[in-house]
PLY file of the C-alpha trace (Angstrom):
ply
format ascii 1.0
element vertex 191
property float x
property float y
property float z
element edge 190
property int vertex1
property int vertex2
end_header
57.86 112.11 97.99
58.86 111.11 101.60
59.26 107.18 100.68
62.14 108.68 98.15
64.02 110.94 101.12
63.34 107.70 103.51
65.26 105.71 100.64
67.43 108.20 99.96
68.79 108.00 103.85
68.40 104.98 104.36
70.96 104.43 101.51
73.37 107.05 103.09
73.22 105.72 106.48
74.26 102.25 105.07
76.92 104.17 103.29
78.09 105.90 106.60
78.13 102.41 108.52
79.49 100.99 105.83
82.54 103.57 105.70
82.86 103.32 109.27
83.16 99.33 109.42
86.05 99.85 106.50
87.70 102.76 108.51
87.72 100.89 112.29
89.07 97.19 109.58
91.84 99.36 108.33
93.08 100.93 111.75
92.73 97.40 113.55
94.75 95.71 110.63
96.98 98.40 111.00
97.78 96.91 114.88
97.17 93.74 113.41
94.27 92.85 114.62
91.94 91.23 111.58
88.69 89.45 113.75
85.39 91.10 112.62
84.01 91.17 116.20
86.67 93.96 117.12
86.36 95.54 113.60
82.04 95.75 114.65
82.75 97.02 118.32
85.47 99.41 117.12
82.93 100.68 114.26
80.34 101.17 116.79
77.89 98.70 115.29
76.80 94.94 115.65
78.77 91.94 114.26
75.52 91.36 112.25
75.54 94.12 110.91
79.54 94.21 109.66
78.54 90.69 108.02
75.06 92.10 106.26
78.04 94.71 104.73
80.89 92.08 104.27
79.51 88.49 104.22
82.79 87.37 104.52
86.56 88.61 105.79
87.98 88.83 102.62
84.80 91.35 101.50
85.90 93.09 103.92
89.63 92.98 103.14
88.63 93.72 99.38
87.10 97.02 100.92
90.16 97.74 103.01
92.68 97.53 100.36
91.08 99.62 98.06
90.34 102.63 100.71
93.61 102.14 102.01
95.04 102.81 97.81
92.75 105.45 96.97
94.04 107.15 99.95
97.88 106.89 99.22
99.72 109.61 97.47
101.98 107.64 95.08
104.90 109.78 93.67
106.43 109.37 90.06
108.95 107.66 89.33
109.18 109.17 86.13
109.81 112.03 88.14
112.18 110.74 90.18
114.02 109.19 87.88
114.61 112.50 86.08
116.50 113.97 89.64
119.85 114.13 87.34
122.05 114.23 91.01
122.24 110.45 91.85
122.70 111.56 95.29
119.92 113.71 95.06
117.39 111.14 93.00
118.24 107.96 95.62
117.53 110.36 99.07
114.24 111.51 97.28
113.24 108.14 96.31
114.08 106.71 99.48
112.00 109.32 101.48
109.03 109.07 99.26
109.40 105.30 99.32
109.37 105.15 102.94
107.12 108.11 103.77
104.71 105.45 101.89
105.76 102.49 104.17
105.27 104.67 107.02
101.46 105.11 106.34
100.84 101.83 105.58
103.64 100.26 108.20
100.92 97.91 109.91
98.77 97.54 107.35
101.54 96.00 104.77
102.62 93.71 107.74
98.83 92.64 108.09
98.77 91.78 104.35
102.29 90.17 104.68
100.98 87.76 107.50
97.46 86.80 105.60
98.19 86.73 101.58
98.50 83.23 101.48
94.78 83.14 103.18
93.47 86.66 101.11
93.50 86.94 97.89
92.92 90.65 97.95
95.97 91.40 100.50
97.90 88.45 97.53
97.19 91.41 94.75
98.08 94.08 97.27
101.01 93.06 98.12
102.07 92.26 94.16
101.15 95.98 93.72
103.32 97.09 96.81
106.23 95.23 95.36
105.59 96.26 91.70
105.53 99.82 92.85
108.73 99.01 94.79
110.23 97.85 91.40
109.45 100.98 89.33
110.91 102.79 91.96
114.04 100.89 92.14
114.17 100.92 88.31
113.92 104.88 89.02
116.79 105.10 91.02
118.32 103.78 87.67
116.74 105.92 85.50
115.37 102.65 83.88
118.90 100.76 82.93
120.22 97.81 85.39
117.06 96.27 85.74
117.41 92.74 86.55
120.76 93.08 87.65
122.34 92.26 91.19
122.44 95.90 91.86
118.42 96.22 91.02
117.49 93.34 92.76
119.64 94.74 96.24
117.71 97.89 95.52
114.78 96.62 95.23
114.99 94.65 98.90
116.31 98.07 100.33
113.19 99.15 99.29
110.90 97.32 100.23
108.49 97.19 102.99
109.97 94.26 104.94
112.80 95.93 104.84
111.84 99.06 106.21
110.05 97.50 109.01
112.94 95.79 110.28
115.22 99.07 110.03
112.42 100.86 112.02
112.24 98.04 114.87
114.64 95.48 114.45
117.57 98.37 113.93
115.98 100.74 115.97
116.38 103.86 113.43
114.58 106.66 113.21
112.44 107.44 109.84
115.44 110.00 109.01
117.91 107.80 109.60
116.52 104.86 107.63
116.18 107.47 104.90
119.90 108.36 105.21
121.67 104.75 105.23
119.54 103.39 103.10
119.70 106.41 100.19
123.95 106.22 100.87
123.52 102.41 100.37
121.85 102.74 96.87
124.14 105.26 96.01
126.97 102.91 96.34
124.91 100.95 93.74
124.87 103.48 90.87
127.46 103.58 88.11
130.03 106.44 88.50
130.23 108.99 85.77
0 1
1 2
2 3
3 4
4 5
5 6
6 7
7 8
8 9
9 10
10 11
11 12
12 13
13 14
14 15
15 16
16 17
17 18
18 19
19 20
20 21
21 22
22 23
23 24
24 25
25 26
26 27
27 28
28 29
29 30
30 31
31 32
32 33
33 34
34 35
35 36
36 37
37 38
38 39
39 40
40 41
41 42
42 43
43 44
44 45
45 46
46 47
47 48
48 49
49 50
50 51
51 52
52 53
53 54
54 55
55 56
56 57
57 58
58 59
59 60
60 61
61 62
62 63
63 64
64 65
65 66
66 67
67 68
68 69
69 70
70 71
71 72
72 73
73 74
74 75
75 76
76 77
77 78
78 79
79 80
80 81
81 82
82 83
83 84
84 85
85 86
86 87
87 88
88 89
89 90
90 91
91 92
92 93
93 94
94 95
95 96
96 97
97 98
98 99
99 100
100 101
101 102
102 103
103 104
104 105
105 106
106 107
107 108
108 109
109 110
110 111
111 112
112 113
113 114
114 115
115 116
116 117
117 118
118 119
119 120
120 121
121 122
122 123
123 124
124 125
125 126
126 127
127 128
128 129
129 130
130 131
131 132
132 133
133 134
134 135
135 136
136 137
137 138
138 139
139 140
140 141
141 142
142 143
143 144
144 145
145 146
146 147
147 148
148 149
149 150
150 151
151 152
152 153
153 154
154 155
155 156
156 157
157 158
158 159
159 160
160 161
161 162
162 163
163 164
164 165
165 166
166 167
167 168
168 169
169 170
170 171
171 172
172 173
173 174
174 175
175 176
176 177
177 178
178 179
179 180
180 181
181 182
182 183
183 184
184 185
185 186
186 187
187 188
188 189
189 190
């Protein structure tokens, strides 16, 4: 009976250290910072021991990107799209959009920098920009796609973007929201 409880925490205290080696990875590539000594000393454990969990960085990146999306809270855009005030539908999409890039702000710039080295940031980032699209195609209630107007929406959108109205234009997050929801509503068709 004991040799099952030993096994049984010794399998929840790899658990724990693992979880904590994937939470200190995501908070340092949040800040940019991707070297697996600083992700083991900001974990609390050994660099041994973050490689006996992730034999290699993009284990560990694997394990990052998937916390980091179970985590998210992605709104519809089926939803969205059915806001029937154009006005209305763009400001919503724009806020949930960016409320999005605002959790993720360092993280998405981490993947940005590394997805020609990661293969797991690669698909990441296609799923960031896929989501981008859907929303985009939302703010259109699903006509225009693959127009001029969809593909100016879609870079309004998009994380890049946001990051250089946040420090490049030195906006707030409310008043990225605002000029960039009065820009796509410039985009719409009237009437």
């Amino acid at each position: 009976m004991s040799r099952k409880y030993e096994s049984r925490r010794r399998i929840e205290n790899a658990e724990r250290t693992r979880s904590a080696i994937v939470e200190a990875a995501v908070k340092l590539h949040g800040q940019g910072v991707t070297q697996l000594a600083a992700v083991a000393e900001e974990a609390g454990v050994s660099l041994p021991t973050v490689n006996k969990h992730f034999p290699t960085r993009e284990d560990l990146f694997v394990a990052c990107t998937r916390h980091v999306a179970e985590n998210l809270d992605y709104p519809s855009p089926e939803a969205l799209a059915a806001i029937p005030d154009p006005a209305e539908r763009a400001a919503q999409i724009v806020r949930q959009v960016y409320t999005l890039h605002e959790s993720t702000f360092g993280q998405v710039w981490t993947g940005y920098r590394l997805e020609d080295e990661s293969a797991a940031l690669a698909r990441a980032i296609a799923e960031q920009e896929r989501f981008v699209g859907l929303m985009a195609g939302a703010l259109f209630q699903g006509g225009g796609v693959g127009s001029p107007a969809y593909g100016f929406a879609v870079a309004l959108l998009n994380p890049l973007t946001y990051r250089a109205l946040r420090l490049k234009g030195c906006l707030s997050f409310e008043q990225a929201v605002e000029q960039t929801a009065r820009a796509l509503v410039s985009l719409l068709p009237v009437g």
